[in-house]
gemmi code that builds the backbone of each chain (N, CA, C; Angstrom):
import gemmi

chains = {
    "A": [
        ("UNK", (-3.865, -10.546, -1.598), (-3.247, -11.467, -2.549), (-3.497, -10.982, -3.980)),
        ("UNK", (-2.266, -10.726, -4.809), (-2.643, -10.334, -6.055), (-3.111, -11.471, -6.742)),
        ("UNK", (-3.706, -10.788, -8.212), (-4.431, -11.764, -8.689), (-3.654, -12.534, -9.976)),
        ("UNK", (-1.999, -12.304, -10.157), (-1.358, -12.416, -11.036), (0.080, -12.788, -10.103)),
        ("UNK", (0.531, -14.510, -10.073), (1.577, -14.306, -9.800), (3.078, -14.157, -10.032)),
        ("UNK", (3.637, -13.676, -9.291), (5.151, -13.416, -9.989), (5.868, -13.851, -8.364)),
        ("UNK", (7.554, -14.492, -8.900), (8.273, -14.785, -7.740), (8.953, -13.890, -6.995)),
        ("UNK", (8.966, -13.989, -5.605), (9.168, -12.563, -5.054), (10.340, -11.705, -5.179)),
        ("UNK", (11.333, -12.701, -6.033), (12.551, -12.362, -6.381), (13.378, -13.056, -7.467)),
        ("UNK", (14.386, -12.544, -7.334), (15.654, -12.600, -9.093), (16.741, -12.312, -9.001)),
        ("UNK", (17.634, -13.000, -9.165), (18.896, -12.020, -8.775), (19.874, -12.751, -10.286)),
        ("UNK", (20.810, -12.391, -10.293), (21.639, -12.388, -11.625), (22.783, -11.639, -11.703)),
        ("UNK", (23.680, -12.020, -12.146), (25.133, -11.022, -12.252), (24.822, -10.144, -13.339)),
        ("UNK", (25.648, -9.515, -13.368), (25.884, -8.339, -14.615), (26.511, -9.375, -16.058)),
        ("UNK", (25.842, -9.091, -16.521), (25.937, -9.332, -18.534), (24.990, -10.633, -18.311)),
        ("UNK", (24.626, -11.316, -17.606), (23.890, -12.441, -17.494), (21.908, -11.983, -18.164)),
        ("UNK", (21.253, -12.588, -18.238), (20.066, -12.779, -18.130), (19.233, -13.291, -17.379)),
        ("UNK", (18.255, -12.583, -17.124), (17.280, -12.984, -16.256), (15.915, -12.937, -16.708)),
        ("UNK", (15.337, -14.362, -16.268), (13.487, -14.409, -16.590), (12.680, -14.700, -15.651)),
        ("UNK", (11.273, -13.330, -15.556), (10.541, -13.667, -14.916), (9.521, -13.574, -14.752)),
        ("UNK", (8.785, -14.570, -14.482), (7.412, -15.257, -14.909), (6.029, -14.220, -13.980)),
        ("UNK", (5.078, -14.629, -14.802), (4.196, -14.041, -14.266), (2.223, -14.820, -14.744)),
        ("UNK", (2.254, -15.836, -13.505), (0.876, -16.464, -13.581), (-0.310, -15.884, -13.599)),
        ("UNK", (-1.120, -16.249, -14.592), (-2.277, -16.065, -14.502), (-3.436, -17.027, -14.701)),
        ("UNK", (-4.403, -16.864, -15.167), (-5.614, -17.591, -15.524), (-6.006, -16.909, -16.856)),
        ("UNK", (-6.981, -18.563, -17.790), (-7.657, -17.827, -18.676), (-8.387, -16.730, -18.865)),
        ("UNK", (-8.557, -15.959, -17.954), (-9.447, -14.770, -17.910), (-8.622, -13.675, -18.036)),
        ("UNK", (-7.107, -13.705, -18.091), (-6.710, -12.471, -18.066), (-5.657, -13.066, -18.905)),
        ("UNK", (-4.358, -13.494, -18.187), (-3.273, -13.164, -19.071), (-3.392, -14.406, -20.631)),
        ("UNK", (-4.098, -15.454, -20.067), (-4.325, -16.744, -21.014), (-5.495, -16.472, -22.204)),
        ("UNK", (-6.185, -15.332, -21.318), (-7.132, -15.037, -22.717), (-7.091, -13.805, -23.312)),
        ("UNK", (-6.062, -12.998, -23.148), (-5.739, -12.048, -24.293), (-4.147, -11.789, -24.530)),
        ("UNK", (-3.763, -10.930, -25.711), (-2.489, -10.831, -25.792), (-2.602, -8.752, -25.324)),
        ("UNK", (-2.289, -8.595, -24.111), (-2.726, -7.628, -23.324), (-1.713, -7.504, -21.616)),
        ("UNK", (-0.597, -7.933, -21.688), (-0.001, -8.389, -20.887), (1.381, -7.684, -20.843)),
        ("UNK", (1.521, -6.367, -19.846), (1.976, -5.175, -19.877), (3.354, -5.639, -18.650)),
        ("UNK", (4.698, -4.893, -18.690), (5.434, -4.468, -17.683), (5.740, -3.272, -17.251)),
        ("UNK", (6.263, -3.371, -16.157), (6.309, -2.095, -15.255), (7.604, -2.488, -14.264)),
        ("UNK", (8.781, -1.491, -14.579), (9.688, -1.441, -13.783), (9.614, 0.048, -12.785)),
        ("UNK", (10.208, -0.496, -11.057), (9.962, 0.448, -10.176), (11.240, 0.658, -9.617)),
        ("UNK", (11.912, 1.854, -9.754), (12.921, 1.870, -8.889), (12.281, 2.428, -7.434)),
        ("UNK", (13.195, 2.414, -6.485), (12.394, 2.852, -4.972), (12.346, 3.928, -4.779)),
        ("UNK", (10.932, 4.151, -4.587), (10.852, 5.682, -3.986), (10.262, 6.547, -5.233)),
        ("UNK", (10.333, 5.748, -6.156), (10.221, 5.961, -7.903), (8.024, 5.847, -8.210)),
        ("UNK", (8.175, 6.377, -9.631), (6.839, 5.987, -9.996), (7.043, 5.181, -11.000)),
        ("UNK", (6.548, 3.857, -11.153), (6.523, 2.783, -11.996), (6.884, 3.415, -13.666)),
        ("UNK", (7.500, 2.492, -14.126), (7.373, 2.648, -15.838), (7.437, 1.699, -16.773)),
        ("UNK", (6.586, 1.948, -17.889), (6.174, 1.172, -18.645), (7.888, 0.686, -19.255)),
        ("UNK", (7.532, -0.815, -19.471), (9.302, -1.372, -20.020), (8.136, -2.253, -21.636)),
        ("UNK", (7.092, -2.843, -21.115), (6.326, -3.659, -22.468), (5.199, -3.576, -22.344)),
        ("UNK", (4.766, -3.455, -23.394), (3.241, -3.784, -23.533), (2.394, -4.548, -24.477)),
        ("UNK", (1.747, -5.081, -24.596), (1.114, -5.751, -25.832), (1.425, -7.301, -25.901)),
        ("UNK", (2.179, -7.958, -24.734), (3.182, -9.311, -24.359), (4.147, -9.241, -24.961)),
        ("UNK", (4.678, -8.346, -25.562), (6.099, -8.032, -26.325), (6.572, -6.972, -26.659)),
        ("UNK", (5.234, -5.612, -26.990), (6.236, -4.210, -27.573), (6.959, -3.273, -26.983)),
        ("UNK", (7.617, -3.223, -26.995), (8.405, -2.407, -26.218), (8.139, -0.564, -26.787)),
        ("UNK", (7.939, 0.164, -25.490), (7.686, 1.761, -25.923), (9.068, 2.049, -26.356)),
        ("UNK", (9.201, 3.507, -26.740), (10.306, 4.466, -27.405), (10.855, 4.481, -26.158)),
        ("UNK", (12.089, 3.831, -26.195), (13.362, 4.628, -25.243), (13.564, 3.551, -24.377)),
        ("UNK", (13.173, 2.142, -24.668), (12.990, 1.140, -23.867), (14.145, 0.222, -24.670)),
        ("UNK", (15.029, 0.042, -23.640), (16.308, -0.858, -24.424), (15.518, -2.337, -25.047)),
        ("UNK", (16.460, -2.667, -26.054), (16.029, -3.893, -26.896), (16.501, -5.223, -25.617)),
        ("UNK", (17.103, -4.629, -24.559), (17.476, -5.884, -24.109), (16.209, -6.171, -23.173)),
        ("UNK", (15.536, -6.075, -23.043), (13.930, -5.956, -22.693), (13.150, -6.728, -23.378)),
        ("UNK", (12.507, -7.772, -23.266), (11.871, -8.565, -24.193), (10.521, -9.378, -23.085)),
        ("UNK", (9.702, -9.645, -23.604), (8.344, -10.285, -23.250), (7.758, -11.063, -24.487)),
        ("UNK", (7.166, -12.200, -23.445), (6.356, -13.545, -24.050), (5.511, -13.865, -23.152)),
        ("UNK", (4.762, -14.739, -23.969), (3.399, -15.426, -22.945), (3.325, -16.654, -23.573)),
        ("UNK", (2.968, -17.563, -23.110), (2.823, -19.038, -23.062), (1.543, -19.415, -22.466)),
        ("UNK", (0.339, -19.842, -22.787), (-0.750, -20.295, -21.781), (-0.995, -18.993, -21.189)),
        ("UNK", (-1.716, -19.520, -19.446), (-1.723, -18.666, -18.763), (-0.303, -17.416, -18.099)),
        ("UNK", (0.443, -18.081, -18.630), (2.044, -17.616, -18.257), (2.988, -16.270, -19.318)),
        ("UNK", (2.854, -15.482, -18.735), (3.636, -14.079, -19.284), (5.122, -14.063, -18.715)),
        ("UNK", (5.939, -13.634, -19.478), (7.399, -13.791, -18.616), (7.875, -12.196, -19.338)),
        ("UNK", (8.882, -12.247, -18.631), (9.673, -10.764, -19.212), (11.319, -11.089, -18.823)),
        ("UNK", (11.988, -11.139, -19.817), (13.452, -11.464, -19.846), (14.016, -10.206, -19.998)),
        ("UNK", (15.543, -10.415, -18.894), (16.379, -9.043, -19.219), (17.645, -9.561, -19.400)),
        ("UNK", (18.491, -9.196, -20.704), (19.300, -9.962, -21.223), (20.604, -8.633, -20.994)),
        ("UNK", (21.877, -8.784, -20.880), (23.026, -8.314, -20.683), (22.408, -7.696, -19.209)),
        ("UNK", (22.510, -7.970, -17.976), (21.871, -7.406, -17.204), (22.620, -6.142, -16.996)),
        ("UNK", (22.116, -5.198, -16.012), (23.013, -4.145, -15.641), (22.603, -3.607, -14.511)),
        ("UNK", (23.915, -2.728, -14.049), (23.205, -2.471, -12.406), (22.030, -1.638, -12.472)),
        ("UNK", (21.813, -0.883, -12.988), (20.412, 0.211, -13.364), (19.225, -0.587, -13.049)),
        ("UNK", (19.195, -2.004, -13.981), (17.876, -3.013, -13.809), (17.584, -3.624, -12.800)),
        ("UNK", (18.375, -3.148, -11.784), (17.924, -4.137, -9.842), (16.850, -2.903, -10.084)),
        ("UNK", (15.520, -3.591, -9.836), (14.221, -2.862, -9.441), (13.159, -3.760, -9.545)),
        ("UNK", (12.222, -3.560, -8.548), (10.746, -4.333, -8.838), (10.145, -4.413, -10.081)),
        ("UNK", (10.138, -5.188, -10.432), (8.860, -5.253, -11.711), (7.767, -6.039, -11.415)),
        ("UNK", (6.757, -5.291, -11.628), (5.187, -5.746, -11.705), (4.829, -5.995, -13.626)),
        ("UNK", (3.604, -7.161, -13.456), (2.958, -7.864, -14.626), (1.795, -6.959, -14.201)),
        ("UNK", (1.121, -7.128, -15.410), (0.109, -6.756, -15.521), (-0.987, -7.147, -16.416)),
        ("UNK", (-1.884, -7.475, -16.598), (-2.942, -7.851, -17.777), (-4.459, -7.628, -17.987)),
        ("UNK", (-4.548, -7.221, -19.018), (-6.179, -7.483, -19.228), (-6.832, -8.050, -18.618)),
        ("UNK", (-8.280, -8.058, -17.758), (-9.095, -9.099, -17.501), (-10.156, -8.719, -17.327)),
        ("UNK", (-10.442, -8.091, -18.894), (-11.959, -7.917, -19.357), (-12.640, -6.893, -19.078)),
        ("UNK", (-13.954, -6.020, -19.919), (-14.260, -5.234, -19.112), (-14.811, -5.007, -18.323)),
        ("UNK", (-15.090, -5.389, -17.356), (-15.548, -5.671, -15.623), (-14.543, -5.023, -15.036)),
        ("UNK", (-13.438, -6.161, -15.078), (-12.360, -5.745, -14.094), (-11.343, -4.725, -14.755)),
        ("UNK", (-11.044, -4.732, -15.986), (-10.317, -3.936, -16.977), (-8.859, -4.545, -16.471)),
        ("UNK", (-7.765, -4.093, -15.630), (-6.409, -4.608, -14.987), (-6.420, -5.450, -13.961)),
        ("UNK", (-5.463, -6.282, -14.368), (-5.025, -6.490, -12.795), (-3.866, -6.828, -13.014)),
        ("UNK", (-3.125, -6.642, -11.532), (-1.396, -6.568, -11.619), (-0.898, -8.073, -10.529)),
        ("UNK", (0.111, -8.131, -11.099), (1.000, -9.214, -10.189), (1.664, -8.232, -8.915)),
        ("UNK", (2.335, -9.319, -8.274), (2.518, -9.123, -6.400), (3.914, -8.064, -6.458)),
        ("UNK", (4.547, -8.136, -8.139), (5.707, -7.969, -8.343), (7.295, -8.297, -7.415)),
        ("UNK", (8.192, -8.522, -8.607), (9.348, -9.083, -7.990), (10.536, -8.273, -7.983)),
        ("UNK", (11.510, -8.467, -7.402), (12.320, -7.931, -6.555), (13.765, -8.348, -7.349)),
        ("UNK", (14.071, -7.486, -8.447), (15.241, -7.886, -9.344), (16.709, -7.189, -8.583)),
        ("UNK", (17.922, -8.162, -8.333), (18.841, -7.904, -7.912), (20.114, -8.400, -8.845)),
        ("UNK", (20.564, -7.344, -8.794), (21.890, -7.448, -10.077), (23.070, -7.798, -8.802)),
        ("UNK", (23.740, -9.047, -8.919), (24.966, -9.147, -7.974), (25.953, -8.891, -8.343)),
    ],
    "B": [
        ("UNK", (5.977, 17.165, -23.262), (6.587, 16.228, -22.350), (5.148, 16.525, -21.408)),
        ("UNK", (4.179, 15.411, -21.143), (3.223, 15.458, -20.310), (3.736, 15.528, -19.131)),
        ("UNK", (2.986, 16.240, -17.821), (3.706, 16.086, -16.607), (2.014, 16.265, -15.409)),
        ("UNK", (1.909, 15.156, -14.818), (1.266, 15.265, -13.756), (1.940, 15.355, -12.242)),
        ("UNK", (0.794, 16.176, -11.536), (1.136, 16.177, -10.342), (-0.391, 16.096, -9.476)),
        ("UNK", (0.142, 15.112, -8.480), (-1.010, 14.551, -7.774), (-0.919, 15.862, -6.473)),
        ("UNK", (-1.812, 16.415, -5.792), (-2.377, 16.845, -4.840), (-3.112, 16.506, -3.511)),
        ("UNK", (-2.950, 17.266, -2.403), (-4.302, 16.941, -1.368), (-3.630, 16.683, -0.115)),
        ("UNK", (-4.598, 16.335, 0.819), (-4.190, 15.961, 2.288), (-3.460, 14.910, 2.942)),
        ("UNK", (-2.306, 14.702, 3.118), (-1.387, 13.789, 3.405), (-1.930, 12.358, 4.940)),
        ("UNK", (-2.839, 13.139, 5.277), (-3.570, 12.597, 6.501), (-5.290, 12.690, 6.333)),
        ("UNK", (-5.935, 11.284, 6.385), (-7.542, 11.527, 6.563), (-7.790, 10.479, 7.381)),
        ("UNK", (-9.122, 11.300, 7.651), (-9.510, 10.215, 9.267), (-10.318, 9.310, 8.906)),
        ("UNK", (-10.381, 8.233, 9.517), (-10.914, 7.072, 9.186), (-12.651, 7.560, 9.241)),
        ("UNK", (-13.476, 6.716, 8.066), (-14.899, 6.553, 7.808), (-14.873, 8.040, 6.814)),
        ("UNK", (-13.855, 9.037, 6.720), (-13.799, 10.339, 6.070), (-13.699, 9.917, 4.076)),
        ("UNK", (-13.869, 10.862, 3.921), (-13.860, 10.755, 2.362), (-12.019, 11.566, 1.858)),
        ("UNK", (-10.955, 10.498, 1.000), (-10.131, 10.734, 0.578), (-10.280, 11.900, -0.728)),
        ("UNK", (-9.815, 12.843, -0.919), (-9.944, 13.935, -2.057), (-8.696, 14.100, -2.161)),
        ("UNK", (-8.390, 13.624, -3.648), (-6.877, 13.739, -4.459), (-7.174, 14.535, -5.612)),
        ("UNK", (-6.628, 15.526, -5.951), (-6.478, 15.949, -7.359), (-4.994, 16.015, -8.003)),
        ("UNK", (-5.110, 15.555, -9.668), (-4.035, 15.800, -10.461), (-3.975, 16.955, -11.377)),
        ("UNK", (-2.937, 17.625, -11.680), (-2.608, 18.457, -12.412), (-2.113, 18.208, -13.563)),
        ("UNK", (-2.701, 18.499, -15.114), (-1.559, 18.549, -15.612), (-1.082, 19.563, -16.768)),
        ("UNK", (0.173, 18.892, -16.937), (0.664, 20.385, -17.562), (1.629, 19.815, -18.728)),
        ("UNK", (1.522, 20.470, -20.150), (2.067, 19.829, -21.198), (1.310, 19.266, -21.848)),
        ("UNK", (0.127, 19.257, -21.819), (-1.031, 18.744, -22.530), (-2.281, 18.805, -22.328)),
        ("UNK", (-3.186, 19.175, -23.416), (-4.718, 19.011, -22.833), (-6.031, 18.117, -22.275)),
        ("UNK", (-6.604, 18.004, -20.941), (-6.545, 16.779, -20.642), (-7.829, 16.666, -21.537)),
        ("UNK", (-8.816, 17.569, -22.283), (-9.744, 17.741, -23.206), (-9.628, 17.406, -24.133)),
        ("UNK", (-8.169, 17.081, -24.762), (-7.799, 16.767, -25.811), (-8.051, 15.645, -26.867)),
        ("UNK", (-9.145, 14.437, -26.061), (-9.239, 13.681, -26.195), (-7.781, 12.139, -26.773)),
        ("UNK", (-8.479, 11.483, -26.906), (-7.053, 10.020, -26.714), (-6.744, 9.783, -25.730)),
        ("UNK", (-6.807, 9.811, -24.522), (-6.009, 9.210, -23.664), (-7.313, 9.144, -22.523)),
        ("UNK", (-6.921, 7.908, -22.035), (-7.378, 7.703, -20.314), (-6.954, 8.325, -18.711)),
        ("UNK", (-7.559, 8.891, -18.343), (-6.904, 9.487, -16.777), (-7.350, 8.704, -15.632)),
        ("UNK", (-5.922, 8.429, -15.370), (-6.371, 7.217, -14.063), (-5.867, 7.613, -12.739)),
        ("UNK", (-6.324, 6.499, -12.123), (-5.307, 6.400, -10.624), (-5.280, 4.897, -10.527)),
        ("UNK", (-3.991, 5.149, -9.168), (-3.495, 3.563, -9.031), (-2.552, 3.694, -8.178)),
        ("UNK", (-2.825, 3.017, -6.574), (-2.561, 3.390, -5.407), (-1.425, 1.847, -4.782)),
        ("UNK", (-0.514, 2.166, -4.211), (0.191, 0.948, -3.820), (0.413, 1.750, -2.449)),
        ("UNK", (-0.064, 0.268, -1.526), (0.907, 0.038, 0.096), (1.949, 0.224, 0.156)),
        ("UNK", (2.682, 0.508, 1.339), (3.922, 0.942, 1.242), (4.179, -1.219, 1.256)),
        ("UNK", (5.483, -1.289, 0.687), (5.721, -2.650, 0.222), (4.974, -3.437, -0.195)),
        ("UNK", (3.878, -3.149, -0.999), (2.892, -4.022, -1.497), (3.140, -3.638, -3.263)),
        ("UNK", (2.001, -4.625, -3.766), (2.420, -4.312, -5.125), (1.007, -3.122, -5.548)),
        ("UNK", (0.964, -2.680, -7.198), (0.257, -1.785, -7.397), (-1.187, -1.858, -7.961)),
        ("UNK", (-2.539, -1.421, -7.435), (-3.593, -1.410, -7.439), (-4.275, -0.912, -8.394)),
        ("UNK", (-4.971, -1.126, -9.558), (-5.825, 0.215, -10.417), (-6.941, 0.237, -9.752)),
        ("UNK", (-7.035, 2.005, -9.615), (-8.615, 2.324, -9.228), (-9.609, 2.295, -9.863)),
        ("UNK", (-9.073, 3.008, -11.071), (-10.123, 3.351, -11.856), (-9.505, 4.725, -13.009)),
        ("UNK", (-10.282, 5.134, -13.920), (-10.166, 6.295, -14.917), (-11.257, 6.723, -15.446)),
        ("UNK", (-11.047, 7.786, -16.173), (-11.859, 8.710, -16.621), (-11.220, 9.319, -17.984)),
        ("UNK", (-12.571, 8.686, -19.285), (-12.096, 9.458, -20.940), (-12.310, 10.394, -21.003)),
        ("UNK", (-14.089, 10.955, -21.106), (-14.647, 12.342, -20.691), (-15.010, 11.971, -19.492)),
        ("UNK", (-15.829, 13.185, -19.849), (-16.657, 13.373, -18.002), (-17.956, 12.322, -18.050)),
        ("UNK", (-17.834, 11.793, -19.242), (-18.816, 10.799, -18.954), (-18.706, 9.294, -18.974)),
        ("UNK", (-17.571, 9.248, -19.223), (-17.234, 7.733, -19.082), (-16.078, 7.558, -17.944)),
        ("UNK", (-16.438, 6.625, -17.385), (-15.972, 6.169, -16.115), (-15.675, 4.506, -15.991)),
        ("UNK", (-14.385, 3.867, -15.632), (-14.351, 2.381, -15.431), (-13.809, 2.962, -13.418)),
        ("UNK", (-13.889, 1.426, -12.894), (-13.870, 1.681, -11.657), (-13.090, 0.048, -11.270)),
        ("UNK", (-12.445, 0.090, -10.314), (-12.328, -1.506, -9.978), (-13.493, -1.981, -8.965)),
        ("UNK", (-14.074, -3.081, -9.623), (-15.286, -3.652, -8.479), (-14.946, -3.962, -7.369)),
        ("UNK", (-13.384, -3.698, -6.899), (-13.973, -4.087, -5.448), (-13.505, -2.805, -4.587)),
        ("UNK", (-13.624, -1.667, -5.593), (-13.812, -0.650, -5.106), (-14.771, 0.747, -5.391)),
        ("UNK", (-15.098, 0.184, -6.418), (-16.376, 0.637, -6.992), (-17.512, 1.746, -6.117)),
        ("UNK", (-17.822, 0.913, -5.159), (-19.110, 1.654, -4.403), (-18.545, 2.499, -3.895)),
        ("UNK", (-17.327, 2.836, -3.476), (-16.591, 4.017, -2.756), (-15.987, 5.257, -3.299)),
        ("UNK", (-15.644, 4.809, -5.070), (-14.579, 5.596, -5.842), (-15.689, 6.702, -6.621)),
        ("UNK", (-14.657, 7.742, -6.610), (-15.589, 8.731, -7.692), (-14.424, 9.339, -8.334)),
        ("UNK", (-14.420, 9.238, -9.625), (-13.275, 10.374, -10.230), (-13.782, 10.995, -11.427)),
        ("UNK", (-13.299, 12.343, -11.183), (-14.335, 13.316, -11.923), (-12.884, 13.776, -12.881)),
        ("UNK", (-13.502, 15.250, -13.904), (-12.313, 15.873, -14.774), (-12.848, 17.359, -14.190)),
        ("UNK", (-12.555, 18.278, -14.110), (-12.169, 19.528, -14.311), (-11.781, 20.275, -15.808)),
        ("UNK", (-12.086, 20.141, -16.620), (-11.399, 20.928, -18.607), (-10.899, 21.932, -18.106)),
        ("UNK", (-11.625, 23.044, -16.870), (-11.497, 24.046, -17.096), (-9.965, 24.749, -15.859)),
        ("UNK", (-9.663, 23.594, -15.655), (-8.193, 23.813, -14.667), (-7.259, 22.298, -15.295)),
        ("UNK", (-7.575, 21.982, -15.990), (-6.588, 20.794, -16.473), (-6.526, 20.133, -15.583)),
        ("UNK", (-7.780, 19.527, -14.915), (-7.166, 18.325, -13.435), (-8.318, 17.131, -13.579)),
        ("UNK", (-8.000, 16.284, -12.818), (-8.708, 15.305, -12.495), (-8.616, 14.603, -11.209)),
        ("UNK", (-9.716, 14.227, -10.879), (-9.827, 14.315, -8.999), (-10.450, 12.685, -8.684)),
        ("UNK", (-9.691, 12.162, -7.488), (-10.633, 11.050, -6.758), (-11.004, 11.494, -5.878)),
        ("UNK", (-11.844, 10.850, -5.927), (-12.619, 10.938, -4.220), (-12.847, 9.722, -3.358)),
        ("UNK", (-12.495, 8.985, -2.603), (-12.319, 8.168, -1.993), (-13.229, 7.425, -0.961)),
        ("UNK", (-14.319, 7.213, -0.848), (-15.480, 7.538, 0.868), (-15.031, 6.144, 1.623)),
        ("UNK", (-15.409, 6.219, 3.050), (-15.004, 5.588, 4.033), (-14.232, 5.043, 4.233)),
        ("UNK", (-13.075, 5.609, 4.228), (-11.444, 5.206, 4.118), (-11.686, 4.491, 5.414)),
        ("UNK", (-10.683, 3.377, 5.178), (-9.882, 2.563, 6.745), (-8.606, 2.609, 6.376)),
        ("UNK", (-8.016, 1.862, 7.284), (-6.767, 2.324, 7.121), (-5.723, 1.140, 5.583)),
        ("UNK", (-6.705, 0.210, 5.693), (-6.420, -0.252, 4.344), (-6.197, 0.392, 3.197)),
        ("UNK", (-7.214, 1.475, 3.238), (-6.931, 2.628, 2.117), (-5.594, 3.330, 2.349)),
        ("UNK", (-4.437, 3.332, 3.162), (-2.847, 3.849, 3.210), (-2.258, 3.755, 2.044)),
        ("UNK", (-1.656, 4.493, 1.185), (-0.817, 3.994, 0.092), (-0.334, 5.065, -0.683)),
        ("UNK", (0.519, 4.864, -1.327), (0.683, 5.792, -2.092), (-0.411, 6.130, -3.562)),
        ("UNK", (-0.372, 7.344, -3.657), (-1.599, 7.359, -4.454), (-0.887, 8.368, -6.074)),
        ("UNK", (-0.760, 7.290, -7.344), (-0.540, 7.826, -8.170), (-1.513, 8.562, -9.481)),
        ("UNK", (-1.733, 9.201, -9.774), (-2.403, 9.625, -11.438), (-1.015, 8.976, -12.332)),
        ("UNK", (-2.367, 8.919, -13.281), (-1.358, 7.982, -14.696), (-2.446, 8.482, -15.834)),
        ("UNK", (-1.444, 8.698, -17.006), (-2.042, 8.973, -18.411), (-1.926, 7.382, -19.633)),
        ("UNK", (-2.782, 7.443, -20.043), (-2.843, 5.964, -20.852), (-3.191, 6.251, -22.373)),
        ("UNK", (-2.710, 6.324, -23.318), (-3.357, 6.270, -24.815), (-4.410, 5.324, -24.804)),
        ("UNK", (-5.267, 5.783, -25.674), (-6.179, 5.067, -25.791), (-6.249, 3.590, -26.666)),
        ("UNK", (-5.256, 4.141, -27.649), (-5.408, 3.174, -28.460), (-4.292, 1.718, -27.298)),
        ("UNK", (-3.631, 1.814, -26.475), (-2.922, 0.970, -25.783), (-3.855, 0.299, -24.702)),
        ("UNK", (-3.976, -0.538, -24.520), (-4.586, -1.732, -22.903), (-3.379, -1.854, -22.132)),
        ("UNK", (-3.159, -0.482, -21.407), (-2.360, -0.393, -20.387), (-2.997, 0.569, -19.104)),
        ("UNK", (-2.616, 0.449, -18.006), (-3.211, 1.685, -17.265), (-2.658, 2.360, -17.240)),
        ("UNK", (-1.571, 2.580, -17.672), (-0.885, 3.881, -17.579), (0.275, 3.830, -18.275)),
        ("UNK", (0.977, 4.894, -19.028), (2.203, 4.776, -19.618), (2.793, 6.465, -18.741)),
        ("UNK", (1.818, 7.456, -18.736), (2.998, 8.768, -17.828), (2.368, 8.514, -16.331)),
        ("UNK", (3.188, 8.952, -15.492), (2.875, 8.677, -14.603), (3.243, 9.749, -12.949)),
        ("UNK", (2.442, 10.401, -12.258), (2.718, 11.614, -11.366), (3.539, 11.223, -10.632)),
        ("UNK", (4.195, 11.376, -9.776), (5.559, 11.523, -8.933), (4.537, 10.365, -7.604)),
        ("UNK", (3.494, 10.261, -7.397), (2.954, 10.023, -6.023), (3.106, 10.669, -5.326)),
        ("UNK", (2.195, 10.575, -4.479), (1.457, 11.072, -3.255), (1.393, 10.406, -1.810)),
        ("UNK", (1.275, 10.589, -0.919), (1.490, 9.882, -0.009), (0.226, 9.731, 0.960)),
        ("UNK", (-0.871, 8.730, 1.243), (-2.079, 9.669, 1.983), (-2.267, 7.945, 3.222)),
        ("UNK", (-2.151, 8.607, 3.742), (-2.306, 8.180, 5.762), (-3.431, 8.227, 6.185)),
        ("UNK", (-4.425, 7.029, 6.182), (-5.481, 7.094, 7.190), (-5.743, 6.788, 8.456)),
        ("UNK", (-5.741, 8.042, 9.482), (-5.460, 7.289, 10.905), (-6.037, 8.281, 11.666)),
        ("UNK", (-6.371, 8.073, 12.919), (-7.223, 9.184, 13.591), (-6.322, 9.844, 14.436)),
    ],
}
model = gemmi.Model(1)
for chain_id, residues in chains.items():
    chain = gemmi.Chain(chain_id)
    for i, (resn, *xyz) in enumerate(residues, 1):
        res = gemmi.Residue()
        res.name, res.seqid = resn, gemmi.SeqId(i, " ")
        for name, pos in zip(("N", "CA", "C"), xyz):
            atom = gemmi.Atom()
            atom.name, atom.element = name, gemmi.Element(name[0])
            atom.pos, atom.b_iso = gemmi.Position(*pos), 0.0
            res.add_atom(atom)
        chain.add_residue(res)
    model.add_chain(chain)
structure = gemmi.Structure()
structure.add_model(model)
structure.setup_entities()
């Protein structure tokens, strides 16, 4: 059981938007602003889409956006497109003991 | 353009010790700034951090894998290696290296192609 949850799925048409959440506890995503994404295509090696609960790296479309609320991190994908059907995993700080931990990640489907 | 590549035995036998090494190429891993990690996912499961390595002397680990993990550097072949002890078959997964800036709280931003490693007798 991961220690960060996210819903096991998403689906959305093309040009639409989609948001999706990712639970935690004060110890990780509620107590820092440290709350990273990661998109996977299959068969693929994960890549960074945000980091920081909002910055987005070089080469990372603007339609890509992240927030956190409480214990709650979300990551919205706005004009969707077929490219963006892929898993995305959360991720966050939780201190240095544990340093990461990741969500169960979800299962984005462009219809 | 950094580029890792993970290494090693596609098959280990259970209670055996897992040995992965990464390569890399396009940068020095001596160079200091950055973190060298790993971070292993089940096939359909989500993704795990093991652990990393700044120099050869600093080390983070995940505690609930801690007593088992060892990951060392190499300067003098550009690599960095896990070592894995008493694999079960829980330990199955794909097994990635990842590069992290330092100044970022991420585990990884480059990331090796994966590896594939099978524990079964």
């Amino acid at each position: 059981q991961s220690a960060l949850t996210q819903p096991r799925s998403v689906s959305g048409s093309p040009g639409q938007a989609v948001t999706i959440s990712c639970t935690g506890t004060s110890s990780d995503v509620g107590g820092y602003n440290y709350v990273s994404w990661y998109q996977q295509h299959p068969g693929k090696a994960p890549k960074l889409m945000i980091y920081d609960v909002s910055k987005r790296p070089s080469g990372v479309p603007d339609r890509f956006s992240g927030s956190k609320s409480g214990n709650t991190a979300s990551l919205t994908i706005s004009g969707l497109q077929a490219e963006d059907e892929a898993d995305y995993y959360c991720c966050s700080y939780a201190g240095s003991y544990t340093y990461v931990v990741f969500g169960g990640g979800t299962r984005l489907t462009v219809l | 353009q950094v580029q890792l590549q993970e290494s090693g035995p596609g098959l280990v036998k259970p209670s055996q010790t897992l040995s992965l090494t990464c390569t890399v190429s396009g940068g020095s891993i001596s160079s200091g700034s950055y973190y060298w990690s790993w971070i292993r996912q089940p096939a359909g499961k989500g993704l795990e951090w093991i652990g990393r390595i700044y120099t050869s002397e600093s080390t983070d680990y995940n505690p609930s894998l801690k007593s088992r993990v060892t990951i060392s550097v190499d300067t003098s072949k550009n690599q960095f290696s896990l070592k894995l002890s008493s694999v079960t078959a829980a330990d199955t997964a794909v097994y990635y290296c990842a590069r992290a800036p330092d100044i970022v709280v991420v585990p990884a931003e480059d990331w090796g192609q994966g590896t594939l490693v099978t524990v079964s007798s």
